[in-house]
C-alpha positions, 0 to 999 in steps of 0.5 A: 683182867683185860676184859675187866679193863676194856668193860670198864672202857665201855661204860666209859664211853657211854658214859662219854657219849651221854656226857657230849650228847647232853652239852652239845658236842662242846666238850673242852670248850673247842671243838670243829665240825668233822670233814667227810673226806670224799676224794679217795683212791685205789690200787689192788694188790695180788698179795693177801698173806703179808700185812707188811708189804710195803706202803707204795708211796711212789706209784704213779698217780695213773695207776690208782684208780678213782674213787666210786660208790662201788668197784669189782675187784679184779679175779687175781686181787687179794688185797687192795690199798686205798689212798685218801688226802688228810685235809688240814683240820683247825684242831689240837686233837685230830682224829679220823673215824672210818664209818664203815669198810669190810675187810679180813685184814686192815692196816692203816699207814700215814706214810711208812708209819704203821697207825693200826692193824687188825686181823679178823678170822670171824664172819662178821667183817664190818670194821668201825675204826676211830683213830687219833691221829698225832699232832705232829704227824706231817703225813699229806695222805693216809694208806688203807691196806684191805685183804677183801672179805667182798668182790668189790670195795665200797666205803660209800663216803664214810671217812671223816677227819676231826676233832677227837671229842667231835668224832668221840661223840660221833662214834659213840652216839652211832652205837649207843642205841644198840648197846643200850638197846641190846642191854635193855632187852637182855635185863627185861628178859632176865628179870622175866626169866626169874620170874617165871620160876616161880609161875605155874606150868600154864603161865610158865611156857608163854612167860619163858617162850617170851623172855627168851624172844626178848633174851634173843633179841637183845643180844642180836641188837647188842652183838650186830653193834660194830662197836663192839667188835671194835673195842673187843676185837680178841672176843668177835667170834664169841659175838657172832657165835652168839648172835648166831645162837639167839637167832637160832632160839629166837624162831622157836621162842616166837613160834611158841609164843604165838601158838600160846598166845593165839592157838596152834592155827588151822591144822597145827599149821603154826605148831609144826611150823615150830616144831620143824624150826626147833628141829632145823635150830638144833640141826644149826647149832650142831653145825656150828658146834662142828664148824667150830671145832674143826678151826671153820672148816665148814665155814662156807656150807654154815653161813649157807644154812645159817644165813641163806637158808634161815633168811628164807624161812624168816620171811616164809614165818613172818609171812605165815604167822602175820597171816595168821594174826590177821585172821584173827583179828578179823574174827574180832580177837584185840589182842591180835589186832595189838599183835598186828600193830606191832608185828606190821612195824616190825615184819615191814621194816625187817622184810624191807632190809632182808630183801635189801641185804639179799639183793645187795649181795650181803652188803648191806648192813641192817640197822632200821630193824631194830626200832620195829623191834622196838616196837613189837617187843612192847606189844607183846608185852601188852599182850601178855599183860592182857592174858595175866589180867584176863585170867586174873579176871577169870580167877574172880570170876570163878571165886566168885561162882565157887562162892555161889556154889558152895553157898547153894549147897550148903543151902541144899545140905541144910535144906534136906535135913531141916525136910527130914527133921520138919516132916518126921516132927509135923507128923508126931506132934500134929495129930496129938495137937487136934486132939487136944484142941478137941478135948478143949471145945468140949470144955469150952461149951460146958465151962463158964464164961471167965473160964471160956476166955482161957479155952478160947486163947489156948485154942487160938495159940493150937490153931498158931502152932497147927498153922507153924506145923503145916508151913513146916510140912509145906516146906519138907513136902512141897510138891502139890496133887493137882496141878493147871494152867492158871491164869495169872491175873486172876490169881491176882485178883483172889490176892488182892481181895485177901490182901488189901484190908491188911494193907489199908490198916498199914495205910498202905494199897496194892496195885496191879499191872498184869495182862489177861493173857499170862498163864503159868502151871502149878498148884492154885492154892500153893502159888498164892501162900507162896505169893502171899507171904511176899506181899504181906512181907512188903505190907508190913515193911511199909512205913505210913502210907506206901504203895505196893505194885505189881506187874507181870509180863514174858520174855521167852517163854518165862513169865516175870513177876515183880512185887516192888514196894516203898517200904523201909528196905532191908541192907545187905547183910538181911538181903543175902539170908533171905530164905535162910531156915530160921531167920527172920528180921521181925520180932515174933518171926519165924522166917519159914514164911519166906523158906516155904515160898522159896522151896513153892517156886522152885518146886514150881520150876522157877526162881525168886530173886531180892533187891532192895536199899535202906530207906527206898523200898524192896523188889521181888522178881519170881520167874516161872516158865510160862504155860505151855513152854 
């Protein structure tokens, strides 16, 4: 119930500092600007066990020691007691906010009057206090009595005395970056968490890996807030062990992401750097694990391994791991060069204040990583995006090849059994064909003239189905005896002469653009039935005067014929069944013209391939290997 309480009370106060942000700091119509009180003193005291020691009011003033930015304690100091003047604040509210003071212990006097008490046995000995202080209070000076947590005092200026709702303001705005932040963080990785249940194992690992460097880092920027440890001073172990924590997983996790995102480096170097960080994570968290249960026992040797020792290891890993990125950028990976953008910000920024905090002894409080953090959190993201959309591009893809495939070989299925079934029928049916029709030229010479006109039809449409039987053999049995370099252009030329009086009763003319020196392989008499199937198909899609042009040339080592003309066109449900067994867009089609001319090239090692538009006209591209390839 009270941790419900003070919830409630934090909501309260973000609620507050959004409420005085947005009007300015003009809350209740009056408000002074705050006074930083720089004029401060101190006095040491041996004692560091009774926080009721007397308040020394009458201490000399030469005894006190004057203010500086940084003062050594003495080596039989425990305690110190700093004295600061309350300056006259024209306010009906006033209240005084101590930025920053590190101590275990901390009371705060006016006079003999005890204003507040504090008692720290966590590591975390950054204290944020803002206190009211009462209107009638008459005190000319305020006592702050420290029990040390640092050899040295250093509050670097950061006392003011104000306004309540001005100081409000102030307190609240100082750290509401870090819990909406830090709040921020931690739903994105929730949600992502859920999220990736439901993914395959491929993706589970770089969306879990992410979403727990994400969970990590919220609850780092939420738990290194003063403010917290402020308005739950009973919970700040609980927070420093989670900090502690998600530092620990925050190593791994960005360890794992990067070998899933970018591969395991040069020799596994990244994959056993992260197998040798889960190994010192665990290791950490049995520490601390122990630490806890034997009441800090082990405080000392812990902050050793969990501070020192994983401070160094931090800067070795983003050392390595931006190393690493920038390699492969320069091998032209994007995604590294986004992983660089983000990674720079944040390993320059972090680098900077771990140096600064080692330098400083631990004094320093870090605070700018957070924005770097910012930063880099979102680049990842985009990283993660771009391999979901690449993937999901590459599933396309793959359909799409899949289709492809399953289409050629159902083509291939039918294909065999349309040559089984052709070639068996051909050589049943052709041999009692001829002798009919030889039966029907005796008749014809001995019959009558009415009568020779009904022989002649029936030969004509024997000659018909003879020719339907020899497409049909074509197709079962493409492959051809004799087999010699021919010379393209003139193959062309036979075509041409066959092809160009047919062509001139459609109204339209053939045209050739084909070098002397192009030479293919093949069967003469198979490569023009396959070449004139396709020209007489473009003659007869001409509508009225058309034209029909065909031009060869080579590109390495393969021979392309294009056979373009301007005719009707055809749409794209007739273009993907050309070549299909049986189909035809003519009336008395039988569509095994162009199912022969398709099994001839690839018979002949080569490829054929349509396009064409309504209403412009049709291009049909024939690759071959040229001679000699």
């Amino acid at each position: 119930m009270k941790f419900t309480m003070k919830f409630r009370v934090l909501l309260l106060f973000i609620f507050t500092a959004a409420l005085l942000y947005c009007v300015s700091g003009t809350a209740h119509g009056k408000s002074t600007d705050a006074l930083n009180i720089t004029d401060w003193s101190i006095l040491w005291s041996d004692s560091a066990g009774d926080s009721s020691e007397s308040v020394p009011l009458n201490v000399p003033a030469d005894e006190w020691q004057p203010a500086a930015s940084k003062i050594l304690k003495p080596p039989s100091a425990k305690a110190v007691w700093i004295k600061m003047e309350l300056p006259a604040v024209d306010t009906s509210t006033p209240s005084i906010l101590l930025d920053k003071i590190y101590g275990k212990e901390i009371s705060i006097f006016a006079d003999q009057v005890k204003l507040y008490e504090s008692s720290r046995a966590y590591n975390y000995k950054r204290n944020q206090i803002f206190l009211p202080l009462y209107e009638e209070l008459t005190a000319e000076n305020l006592y702050i009595r420290v029990v040390m947590s640092k050899d040295y005092v250093n509050m670097q200026d950061r006392a003011y005395v104000g306004d309540f709702h001005t100081l409000l303001t102030r307190f609240v705005k100082n750290n509401l970056v870090d819990i909406v932040l830090g709040c921020t963080f931690i739903f994105i990785a929730c949600v992502m968490l859920v999220w990736s249940i439901f993914l395959n194992r491929r993706y589970m690992v770089s969306v879990l890996s992410l979403s727990l460097v994400i969970l990590s880092v919220g609850i780092l920027v939420f738990t290194y807030s003063p403010f917290l440890y402020t308005l739950f001073e009973n919970y700040g172990r609980l927070f420093t062990q989670l900090y502690d924590i998600s530092l620990l997983i925050l190593l791994p996790s960005f360890s794992l992401f990067f070998e899933k995102m970018f591969g395991p480096g040069q020799n596994g170097l990244l994959r056993k750097l992260r197998k040798f960080q889960m190994g010192y994570s665990a290791f950490c968290l049995l520490f601390l694990l122990l630490n806890y249960l034997s009441s800090d026992r082990f405080n000392e040797m812990y902050y050793f391994f969990s501070v020192k020792v994983l401070g160094f290891m931090m800067i070795i890993q983003f050392m390595l791991l931006f190393v690493s990125s920038m390699v492969y950028a320069v091998k032209g990976n994007k995604d590294a060069v986004i992983f660089n953008i983000g990674f720079a910000i944040f390993a320059g920024i972090s680098l900077g204040e771990l140096i600064r905090f080692f330098v400083s002894g631990g004094d320093y409080h870090l605070f700018l990583w957070k924005w770097g953090v910012a930063g880099f959190i979102g680049a990842l993201i985009i990283i993660l995006g771009r391999v979901f959309a690449q993937n999901h591009e590459q599933i396309i893809k793959y359909s799409k090849e899949l289709k492809m495939f399953n289409n050629e070989l159902q083509r291939s299925e039918k294909m065999d059994i349309i040559s089984e079934l052709a070639a068996s029928v051909a050589h049943e049916v052709r041999n009692p064909l001829q002798v009919t029709r030889g039966f029907l030229q005796l008749l014809s010479g001995k019959s009558k003239a009415a009568e020779r006109e009904y022989l002649d039809m029936a030969m004509i449409e024997l000659d018909r189905a003879s020719g339907i039987i020899t497409d049909f053999l074509t197709f079962a049995k493409p492959e051809y005896g004799r087999v010699a370099v021919l010379q393209v252009s003139d193959e062309f030329k036979h075509i041409e002469g066959i092809l160009a009086p047919l062509a001139h009763l459609q109204g339209g003319k053939i045209t050739l653009d084909i070098p002397e020196d192009i030479c293919i392989q093949g069967n003469s008499s198979k490569f023009k039935q396959a070449l004139i199937n396709i020209i007489k198909n473009s003659i007869e899609a001409l509508d009225g005067e058309g034209q029909i042009h065909i031009r060869a040339y080579v590109v390495q080592e393969q021979v392309f014929i294009h056979v373009e003309d301007d005719g009707e066109g055809m749409n794209a449900e007739v273009l993907t069944r050309l070549g299909e067994p049986y189909f035809s867009n003519k009336t008395k089609g039988t569509g095994l013209g162009l199912m022969v001319t398709f099994r001839i090239i690839e018979a002949m090692e080569g490829s054929i391939h349509y396009s064409s538009k309504k209403g412009v006209g049709t291009e049909a591209v024939i690759t071959l290997p040229a001679a000699g390839s």
